[in-house]
DRENMITOR-526124 format. One record per residue (C-alpha): residue in one letter; y, x, z; chain. Coordinates in steps of 0.5 Angstrom, whole numbers, plus 500, padded with zeros to 3 digits. Layout:
% DRENMITOR-526124
{aa a; py Y; px X; pz Z; ch A}
...
//
This chain:
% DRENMITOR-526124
{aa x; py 230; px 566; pz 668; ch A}
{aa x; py 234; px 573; pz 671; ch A}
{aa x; py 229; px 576; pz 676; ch A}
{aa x; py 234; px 579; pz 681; ch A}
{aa x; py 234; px 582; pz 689; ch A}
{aa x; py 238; px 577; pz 692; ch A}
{aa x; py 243; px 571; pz 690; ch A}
{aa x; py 250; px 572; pz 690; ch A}
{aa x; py 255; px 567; pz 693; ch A}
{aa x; py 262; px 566; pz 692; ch A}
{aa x; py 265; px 564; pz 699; ch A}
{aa x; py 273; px 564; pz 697; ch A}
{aa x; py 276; px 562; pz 689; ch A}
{aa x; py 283; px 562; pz 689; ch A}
{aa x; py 290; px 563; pz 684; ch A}
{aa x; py 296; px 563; pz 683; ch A}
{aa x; py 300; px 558; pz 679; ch A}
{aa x; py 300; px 560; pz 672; ch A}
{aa x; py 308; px 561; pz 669; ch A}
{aa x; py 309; px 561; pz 662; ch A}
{aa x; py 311; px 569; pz 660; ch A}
{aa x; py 316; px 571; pz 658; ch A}
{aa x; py 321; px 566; pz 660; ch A}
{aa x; py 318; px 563; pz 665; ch A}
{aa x; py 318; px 562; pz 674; ch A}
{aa x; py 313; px 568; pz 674; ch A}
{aa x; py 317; px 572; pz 669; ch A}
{aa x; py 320; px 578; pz 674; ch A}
{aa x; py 313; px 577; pz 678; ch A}
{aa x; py 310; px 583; pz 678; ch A}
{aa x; py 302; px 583; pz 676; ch A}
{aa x; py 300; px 587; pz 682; ch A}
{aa x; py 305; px 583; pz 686; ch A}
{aa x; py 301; px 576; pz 682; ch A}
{aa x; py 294; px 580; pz 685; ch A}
{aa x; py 296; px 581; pz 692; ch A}
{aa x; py 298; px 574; pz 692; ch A}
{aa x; py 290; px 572; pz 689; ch A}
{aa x; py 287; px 578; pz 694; ch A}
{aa x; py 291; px 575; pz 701; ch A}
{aa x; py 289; px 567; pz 699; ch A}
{aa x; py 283; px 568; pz 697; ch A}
{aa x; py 282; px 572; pz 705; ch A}
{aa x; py 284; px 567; pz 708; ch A}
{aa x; py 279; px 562; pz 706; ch A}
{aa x; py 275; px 566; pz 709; ch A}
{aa x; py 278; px 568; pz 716; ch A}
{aa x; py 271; px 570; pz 719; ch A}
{aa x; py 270; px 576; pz 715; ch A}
{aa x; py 271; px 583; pz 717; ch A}
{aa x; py 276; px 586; pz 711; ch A}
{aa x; py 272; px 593; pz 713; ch A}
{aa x; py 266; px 589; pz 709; ch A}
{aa x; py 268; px 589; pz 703; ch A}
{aa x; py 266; px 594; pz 698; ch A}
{aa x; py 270; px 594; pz 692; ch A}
{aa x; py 273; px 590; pz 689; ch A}
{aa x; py 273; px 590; pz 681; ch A}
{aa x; py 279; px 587; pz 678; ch A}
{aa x; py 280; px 585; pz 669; ch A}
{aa x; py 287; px 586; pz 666; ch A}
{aa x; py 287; px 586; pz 658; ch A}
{aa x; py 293; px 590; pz 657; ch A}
{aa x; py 292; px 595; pz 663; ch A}
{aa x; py 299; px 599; pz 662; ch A}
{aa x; py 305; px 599; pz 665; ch A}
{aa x; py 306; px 595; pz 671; ch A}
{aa x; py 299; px 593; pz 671; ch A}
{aa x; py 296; px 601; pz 670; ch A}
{aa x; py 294; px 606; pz 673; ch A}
{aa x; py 287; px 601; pz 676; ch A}
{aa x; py 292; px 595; pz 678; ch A}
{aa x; py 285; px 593; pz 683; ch A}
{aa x; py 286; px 599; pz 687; ch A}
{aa x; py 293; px 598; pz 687; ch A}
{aa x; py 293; px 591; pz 689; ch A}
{aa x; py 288; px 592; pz 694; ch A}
{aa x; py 292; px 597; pz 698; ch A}
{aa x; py 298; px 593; pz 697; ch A}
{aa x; py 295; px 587; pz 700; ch A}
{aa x; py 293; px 590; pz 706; ch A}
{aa x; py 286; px 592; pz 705; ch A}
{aa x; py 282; px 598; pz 709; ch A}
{aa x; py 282; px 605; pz 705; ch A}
{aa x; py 276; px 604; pz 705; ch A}
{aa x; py 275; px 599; pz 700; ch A}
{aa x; py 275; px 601; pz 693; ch A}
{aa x; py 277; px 599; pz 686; ch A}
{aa x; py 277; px 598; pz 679; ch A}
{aa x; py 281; px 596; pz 674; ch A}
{aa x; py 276; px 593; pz 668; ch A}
{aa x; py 278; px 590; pz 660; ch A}
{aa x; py 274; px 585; pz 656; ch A}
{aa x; py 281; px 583; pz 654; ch A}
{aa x; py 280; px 574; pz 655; ch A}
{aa x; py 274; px 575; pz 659; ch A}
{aa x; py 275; px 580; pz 664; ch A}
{aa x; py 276; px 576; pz 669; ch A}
{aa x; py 270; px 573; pz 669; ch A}
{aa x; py 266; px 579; pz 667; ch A}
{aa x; py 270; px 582; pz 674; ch A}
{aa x; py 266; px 576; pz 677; ch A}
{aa x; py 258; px 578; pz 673; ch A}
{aa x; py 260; px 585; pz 675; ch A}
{aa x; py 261; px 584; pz 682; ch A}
{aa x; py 256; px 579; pz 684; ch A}
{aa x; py 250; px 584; pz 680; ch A}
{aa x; py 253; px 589; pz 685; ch A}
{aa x; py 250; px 583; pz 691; ch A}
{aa x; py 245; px 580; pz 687; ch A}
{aa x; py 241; px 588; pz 686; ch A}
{aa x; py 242; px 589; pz 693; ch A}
{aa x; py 247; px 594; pz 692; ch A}
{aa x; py 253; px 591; pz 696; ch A}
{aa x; py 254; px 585; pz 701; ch A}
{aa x; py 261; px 584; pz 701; ch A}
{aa x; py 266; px 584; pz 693; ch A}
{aa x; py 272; px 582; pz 691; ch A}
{aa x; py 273; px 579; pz 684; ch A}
{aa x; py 279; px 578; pz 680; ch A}
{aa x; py 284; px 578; pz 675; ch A}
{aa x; py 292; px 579; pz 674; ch A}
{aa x; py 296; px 579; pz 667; ch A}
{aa x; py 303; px 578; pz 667; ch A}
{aa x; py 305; px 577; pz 659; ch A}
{aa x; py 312; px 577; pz 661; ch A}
{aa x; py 312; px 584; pz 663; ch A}
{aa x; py 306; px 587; pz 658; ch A}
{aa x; py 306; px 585; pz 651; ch A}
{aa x; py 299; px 583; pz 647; ch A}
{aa x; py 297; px 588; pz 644; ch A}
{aa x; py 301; px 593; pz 649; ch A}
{aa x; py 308; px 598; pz 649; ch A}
{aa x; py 305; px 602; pz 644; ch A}
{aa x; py 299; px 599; pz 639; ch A}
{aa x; py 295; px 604; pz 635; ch A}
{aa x; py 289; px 602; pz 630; ch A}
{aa x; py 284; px 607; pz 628; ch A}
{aa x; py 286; px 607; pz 621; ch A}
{aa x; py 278; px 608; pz 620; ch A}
{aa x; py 277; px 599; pz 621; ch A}
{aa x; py 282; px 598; pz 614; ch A}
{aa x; py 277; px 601; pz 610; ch A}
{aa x; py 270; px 595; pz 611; ch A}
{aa x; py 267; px 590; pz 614; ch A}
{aa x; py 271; px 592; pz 621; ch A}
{aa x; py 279; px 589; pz 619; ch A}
{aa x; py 277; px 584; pz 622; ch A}
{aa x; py 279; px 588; pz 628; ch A}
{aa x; py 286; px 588; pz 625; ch A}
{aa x; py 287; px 580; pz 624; ch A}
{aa x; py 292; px 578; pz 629; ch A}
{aa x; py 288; px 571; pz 633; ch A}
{aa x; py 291; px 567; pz 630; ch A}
{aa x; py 289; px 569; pz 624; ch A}
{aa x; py 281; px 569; pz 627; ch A}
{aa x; py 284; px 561; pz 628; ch A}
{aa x; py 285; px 560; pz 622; ch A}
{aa x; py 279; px 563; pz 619; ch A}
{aa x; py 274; px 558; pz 623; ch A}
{aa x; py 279; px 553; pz 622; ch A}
{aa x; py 277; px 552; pz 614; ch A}
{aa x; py 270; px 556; pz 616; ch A}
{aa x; py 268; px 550; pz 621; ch A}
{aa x; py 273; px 545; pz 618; ch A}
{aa x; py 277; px 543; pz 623; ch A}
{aa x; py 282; px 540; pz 621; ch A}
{aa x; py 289; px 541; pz 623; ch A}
{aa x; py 290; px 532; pz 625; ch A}
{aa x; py 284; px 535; pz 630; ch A}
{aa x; py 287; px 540; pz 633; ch A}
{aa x; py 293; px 537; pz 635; ch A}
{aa x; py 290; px 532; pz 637; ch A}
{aa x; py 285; px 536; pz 642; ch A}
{aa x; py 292; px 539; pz 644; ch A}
{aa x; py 295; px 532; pz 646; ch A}
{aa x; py 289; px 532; pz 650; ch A}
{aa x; py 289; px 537; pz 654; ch A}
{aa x; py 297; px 536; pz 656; ch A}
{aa x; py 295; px 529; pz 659; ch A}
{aa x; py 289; px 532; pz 662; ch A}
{aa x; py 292; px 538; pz 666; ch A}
{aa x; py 298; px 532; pz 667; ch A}
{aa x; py 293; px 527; pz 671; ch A}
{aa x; py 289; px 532; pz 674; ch A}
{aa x; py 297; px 535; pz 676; ch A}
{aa x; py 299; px 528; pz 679; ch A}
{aa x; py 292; px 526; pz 682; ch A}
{aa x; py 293; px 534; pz 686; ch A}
{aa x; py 286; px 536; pz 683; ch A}
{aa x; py 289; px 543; pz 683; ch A}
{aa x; py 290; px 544; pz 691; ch A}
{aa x; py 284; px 547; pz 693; ch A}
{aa x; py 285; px 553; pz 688; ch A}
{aa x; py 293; px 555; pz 687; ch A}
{aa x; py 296; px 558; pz 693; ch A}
{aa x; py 304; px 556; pz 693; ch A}
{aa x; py 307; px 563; pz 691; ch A}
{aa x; py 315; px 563; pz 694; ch A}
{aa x; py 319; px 566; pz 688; ch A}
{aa x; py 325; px 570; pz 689; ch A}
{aa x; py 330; px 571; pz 684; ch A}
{aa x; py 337; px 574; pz 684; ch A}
{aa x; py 344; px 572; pz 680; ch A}
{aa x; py 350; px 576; pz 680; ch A}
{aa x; py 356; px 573; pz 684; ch A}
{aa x; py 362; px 576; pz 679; ch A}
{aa x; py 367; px 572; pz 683; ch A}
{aa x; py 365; px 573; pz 689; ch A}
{aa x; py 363; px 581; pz 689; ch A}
{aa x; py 356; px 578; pz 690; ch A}
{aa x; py 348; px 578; pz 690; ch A}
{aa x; py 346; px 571; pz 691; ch A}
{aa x; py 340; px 569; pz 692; ch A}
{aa x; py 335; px 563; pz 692; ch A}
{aa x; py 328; px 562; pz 693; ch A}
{aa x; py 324; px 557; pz 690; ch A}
{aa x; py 315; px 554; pz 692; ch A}
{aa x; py 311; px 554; pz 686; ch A}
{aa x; py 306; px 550; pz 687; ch A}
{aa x; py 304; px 547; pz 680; ch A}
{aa x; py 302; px 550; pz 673; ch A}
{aa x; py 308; px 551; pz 669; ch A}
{aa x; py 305; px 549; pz 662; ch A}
{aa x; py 303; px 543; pz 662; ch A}
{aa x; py 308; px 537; pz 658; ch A}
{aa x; py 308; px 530; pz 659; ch A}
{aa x; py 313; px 530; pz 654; ch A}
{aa x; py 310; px 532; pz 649; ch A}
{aa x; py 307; px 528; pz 643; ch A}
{aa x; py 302; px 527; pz 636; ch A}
{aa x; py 309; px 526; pz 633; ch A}
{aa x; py 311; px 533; pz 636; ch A}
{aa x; py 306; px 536; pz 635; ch A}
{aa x; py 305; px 534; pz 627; ch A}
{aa x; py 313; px 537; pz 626; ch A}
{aa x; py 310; px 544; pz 628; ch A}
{aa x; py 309; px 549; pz 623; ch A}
{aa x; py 303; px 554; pz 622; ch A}
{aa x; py 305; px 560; pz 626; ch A}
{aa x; py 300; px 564; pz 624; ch A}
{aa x; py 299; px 563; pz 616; ch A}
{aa x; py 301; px 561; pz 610; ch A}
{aa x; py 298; px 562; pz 604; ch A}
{aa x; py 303; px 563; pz 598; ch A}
{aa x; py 301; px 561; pz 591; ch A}
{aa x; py 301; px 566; pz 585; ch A}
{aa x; py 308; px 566; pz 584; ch A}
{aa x; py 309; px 568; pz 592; ch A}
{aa x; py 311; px 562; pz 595; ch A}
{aa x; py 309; px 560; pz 601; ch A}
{aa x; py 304; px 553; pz 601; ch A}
{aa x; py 304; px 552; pz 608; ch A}
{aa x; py 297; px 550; pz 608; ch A}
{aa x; py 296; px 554; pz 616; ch A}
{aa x; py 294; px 550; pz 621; ch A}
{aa x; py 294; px 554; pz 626; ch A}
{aa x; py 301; px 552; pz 630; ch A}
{aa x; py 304; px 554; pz 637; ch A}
{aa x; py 303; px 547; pz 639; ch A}
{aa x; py 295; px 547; pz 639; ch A}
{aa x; py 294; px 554; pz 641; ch A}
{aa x; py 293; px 557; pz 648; ch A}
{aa x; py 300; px 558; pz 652; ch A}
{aa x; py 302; px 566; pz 653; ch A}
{aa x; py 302; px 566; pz 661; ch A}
{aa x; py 303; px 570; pz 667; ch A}
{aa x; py 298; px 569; pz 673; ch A}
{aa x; py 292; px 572; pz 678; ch A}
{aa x; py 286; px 569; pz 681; ch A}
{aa x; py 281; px 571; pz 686; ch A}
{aa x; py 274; px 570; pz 689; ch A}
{aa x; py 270; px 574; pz 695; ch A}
{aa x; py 262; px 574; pz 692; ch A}
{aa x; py 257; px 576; pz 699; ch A}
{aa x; py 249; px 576; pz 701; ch A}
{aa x; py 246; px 571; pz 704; ch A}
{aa x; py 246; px 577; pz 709; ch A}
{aa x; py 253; px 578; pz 710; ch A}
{aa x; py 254; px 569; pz 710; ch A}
{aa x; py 250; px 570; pz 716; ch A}
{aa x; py 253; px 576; pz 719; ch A}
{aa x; py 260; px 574; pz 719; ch A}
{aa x; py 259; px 565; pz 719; ch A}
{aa x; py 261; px 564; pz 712; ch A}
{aa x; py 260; px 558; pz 708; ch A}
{aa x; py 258; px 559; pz 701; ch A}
{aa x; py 261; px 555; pz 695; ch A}
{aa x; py 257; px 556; pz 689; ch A}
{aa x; py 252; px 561; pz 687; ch A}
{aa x; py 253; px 565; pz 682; ch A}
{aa x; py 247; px 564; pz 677; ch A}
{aa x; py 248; px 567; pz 670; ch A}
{aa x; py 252; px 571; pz 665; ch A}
{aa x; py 252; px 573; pz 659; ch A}
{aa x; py 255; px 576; pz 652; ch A}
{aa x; py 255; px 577; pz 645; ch A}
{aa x; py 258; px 579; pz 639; ch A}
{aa x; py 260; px 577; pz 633; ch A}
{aa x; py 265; px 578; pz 627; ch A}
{aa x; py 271; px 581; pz 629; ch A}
{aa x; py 275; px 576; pz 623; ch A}
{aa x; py 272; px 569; pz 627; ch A}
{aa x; py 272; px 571; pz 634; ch A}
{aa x; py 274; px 564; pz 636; ch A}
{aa x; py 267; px 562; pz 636; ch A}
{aa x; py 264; px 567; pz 641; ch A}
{aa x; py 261; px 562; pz 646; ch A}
{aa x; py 257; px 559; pz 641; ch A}
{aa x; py 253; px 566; pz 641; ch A}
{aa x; py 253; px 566; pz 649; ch A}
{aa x; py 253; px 559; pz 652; ch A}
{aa x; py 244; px 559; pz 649; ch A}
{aa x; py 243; px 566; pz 652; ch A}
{aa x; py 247; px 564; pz 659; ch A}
{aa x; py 243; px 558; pz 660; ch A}
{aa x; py 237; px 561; pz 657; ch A}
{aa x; py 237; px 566; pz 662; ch A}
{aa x; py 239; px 561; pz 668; ch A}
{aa x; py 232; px 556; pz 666; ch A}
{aa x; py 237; px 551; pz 665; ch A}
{aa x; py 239; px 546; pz 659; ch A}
{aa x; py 246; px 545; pz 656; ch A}
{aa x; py 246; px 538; pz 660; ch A}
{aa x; py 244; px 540; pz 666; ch A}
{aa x; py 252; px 543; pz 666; ch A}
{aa x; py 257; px 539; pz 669; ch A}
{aa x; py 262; px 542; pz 668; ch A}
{aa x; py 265; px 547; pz 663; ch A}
{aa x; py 271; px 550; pz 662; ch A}
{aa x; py 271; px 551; pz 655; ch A}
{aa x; py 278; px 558; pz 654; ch A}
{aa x; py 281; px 553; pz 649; ch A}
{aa x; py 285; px 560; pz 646; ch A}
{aa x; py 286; px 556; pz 640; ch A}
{aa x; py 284; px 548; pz 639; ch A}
{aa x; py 281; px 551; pz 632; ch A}
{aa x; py 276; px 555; pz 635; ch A}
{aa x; py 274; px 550; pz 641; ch A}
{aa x; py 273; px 545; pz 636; ch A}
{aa x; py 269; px 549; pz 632; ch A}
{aa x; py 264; px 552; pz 639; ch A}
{aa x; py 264; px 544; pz 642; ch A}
{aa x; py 261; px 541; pz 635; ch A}
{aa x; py 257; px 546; pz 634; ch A}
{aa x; py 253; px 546; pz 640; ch A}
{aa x; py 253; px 538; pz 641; ch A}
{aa x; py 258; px 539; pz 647; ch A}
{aa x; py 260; px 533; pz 651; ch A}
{aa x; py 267; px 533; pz 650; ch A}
{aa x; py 268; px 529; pz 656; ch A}
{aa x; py 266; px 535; pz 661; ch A}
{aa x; py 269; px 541; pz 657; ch A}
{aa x; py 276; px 542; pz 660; ch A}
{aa x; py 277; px 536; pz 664; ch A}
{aa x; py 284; px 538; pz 668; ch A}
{aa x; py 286; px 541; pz 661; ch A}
{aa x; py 285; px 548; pz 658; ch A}
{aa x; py 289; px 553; pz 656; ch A}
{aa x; py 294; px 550; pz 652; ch A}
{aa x; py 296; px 546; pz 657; ch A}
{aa x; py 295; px 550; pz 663; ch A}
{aa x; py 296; px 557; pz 660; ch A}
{aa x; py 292; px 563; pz 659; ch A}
{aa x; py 294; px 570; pz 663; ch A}
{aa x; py 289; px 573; pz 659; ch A}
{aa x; py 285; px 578; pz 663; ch A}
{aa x; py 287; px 574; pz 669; ch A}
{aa x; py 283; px 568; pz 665; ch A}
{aa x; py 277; px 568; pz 668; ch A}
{aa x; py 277; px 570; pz 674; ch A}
{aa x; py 282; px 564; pz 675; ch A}
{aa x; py 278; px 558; pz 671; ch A}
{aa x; py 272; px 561; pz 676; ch A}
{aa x; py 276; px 559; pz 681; ch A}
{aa x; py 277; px 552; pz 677; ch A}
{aa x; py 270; px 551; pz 677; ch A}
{aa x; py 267; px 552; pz 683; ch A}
{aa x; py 272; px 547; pz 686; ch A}
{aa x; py 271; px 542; pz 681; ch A}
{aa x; py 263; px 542; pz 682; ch A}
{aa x; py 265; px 541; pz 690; ch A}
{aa x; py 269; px 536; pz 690; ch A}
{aa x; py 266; px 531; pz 684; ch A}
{aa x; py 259; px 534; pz 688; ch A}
{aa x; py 256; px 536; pz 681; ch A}
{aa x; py 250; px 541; pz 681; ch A}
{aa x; py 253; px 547; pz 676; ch A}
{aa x; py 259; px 549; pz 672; ch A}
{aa x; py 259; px 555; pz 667; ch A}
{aa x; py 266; px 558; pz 664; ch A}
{aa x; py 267; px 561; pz 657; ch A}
{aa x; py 271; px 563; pz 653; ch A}
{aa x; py 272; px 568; pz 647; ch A}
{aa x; py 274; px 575; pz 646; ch A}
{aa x; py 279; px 579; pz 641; ch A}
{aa x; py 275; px 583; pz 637; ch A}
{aa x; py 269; px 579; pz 636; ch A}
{aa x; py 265; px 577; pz 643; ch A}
{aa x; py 264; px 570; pz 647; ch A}
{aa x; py 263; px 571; pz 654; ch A}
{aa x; py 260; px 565; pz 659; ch A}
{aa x; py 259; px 565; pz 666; ch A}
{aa x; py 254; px 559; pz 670; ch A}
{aa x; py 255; px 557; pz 677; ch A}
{aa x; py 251; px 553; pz 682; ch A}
{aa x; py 254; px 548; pz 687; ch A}
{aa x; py 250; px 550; pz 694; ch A}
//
């Protein structure tokens, strides 16, 4: 197990809804604005903490540009009200950031360093693109190994698909899945505890009256999630990613990687409020979870989907724990290939990885991601009174991450 100073406590998780980008009921909604609204939830889940306590707050962007540039954390954080002297910093681990803003922030607590941090996350994939405004390879990867680099995701799908033989029958029936899951977990009001409603305004030009109306409107739901979606619906898709070509140079459409059975492009923030054991005591705090292990490894950058079969041993290595001692795992499902591929390779039990549905359904803000399914996390393990919960997903450019957390 990990030897640390002290434990670090999570005492507020909360996000916005998740809207599909680019056209979706977020798409004018500014990432620092999604960050604010993250930021003032999770503060008043916990009204007795002095805002002048808090040290930093440490925010994942994976495309940090643009509207979600110059250090997006500090920005957000002055902007959501908090004192000058709280700092912050913007990091990218691309679909991990999130939750490497939530490992960064409880290190801070757990060696001794800070009593009070924020950890967060915001993307908005409406405003910024993936990849960003203006992507440059380094030539120098097209030249070995390292292309890998280059392939787009989906292609990294496709290569696990046939390298782990997922079939696209499979997919499309995980896909389906993860609809009807998010749609229950929806109906039955799973989700409460963690989104903050936003209001959402929007302006339409009144020609004939010479006007600007405008409307207002609560969301208080993921966007993503489809109740009318089905296997016939799905089966009628085609490969998005790939499609070999035969030696005459026509298209097979042997790709199995579709639209349908990958992770949705998404707009959204989440926030969480990490103390001491100190500072529970100081400001009459009550602690959700603790914070127990984190972890990161590499692989080839060409099958990067199947990250978390790397890190999840090593997070539960480090933590003291066996695979079922864990309740609850939110599994990033990037792509119904790769999460496939990661829970029958590991011997995962289908039925506690992603329970309300995962990103295909519910959407994947990609910087904002893991801070977000934190948030899920935490108040799953409270409210079906499980022990521990992990978070874990893959990471462009060949990395799988994962987080574990313990009910307290």
């Amino acid at each position: 197990m990990s030897r640390q100073v002290q434990d670090a406590y999570i005492v507020a998780a909360a996000r916005t809804p998740i809207g599909k980008a680019p056209k979706g009921v977020l798409r004018h909604v500014r990432p620092d604005d999604l960050l604010v609204h993250a930021l003032r939830a999770a503060l008043a889940q916990a009204p007795g903490l002095d805002p002048a306590a808090i040290e930093d707050a440490i925010v994942g962007c994976a495309i940090p540009e643009a509207e979600q540039g110059l250090n997006v954390a500090r920005i957000g954080a002055l902007l959501a009200g908090l004192p000058n002297t709280v700092g912050g910093v913007t990091v990218n681990r691309f679909c991990a950031s999130g939750l490497t803003a939530v490992a960064m922030a409880a290190d801070r607590i757990r060696v001794g360093e800070a009593d009070v941090m924020i950890a967060a996350g915001t993307e908005s994939m409406s405003m910024v693109p993936m990849m960003g405004n203006r992507p440059s390879i380094n030539p120098r990867v097209f030249e070995d190994e390292n292309i890998g680099i280059a392939y787009g995701m989906g292609l990294t799908a496709e290569k696990v698909a046939q390298q782990w033989k997922v079939s696209r029958e499979a997919q499309d029936a995980f896909a389906l899945e993860s609809h009807r899951r998010a749609i229950a977990a929806q109906q039955a009001g799973e989700f409460a505890d963690e989104i903050a409603p936003i209001e959402v305004v929007e302006k339409f030009p009144d020609l004939a009256g010479g006007r600007i109306d405008v409307r207002s409107r609560r969301v208080d739901l993921d966007e993503g999630p489809r109740a009318d979606t089905s296997a016939e619906v799905l089966a009628r898709l085609r490969p998005a990613f790939a499609s070999p070509r035969d030696p005459g140079g026509k298209a097979t459409g042997m790709g199995s990687v579709t639209a349908g059975n990958s992770s949705q492009t998404s707009d959204g923030a989440g926030a969480l409020i990490i103390v001491s054991e100190r500072a529970l005591k100081q400001f009459g705090l009550t602690p959700l979870a603790r914070f127990v292990s984190f972890a990161i490894r590499g692989v080839p950058p060409q099958i990067m989907g199947i990250g978390p079969k790397e890190a999840i041993p090593l997070a539960l290595a480090k933590a003291g724990l066996a695979l079922d001692d864990i309740g609850w795992i939110e599994l990033n499902e990037a792509f119904a290939a790769q999460s496939l591929a990661v829970i029958q390779d590991l011997g995962l039990n289908p039925a506690v990885v992603n329970p309300m549905g995962g990103a295909i359904a519910l959407g994947h803000p990609l910087g904002a991601t893991g801070a977000i399914r934190s948030a899920t996390v935490v108040h799953a393990l409270r409210r079906r009174q499980l022990k521990y919960g992990m978070v874990t997903m893959c990471v462009g450019t060949g990395m799988g991450a994962a987080g574990i957390f313990e009910r307290v």
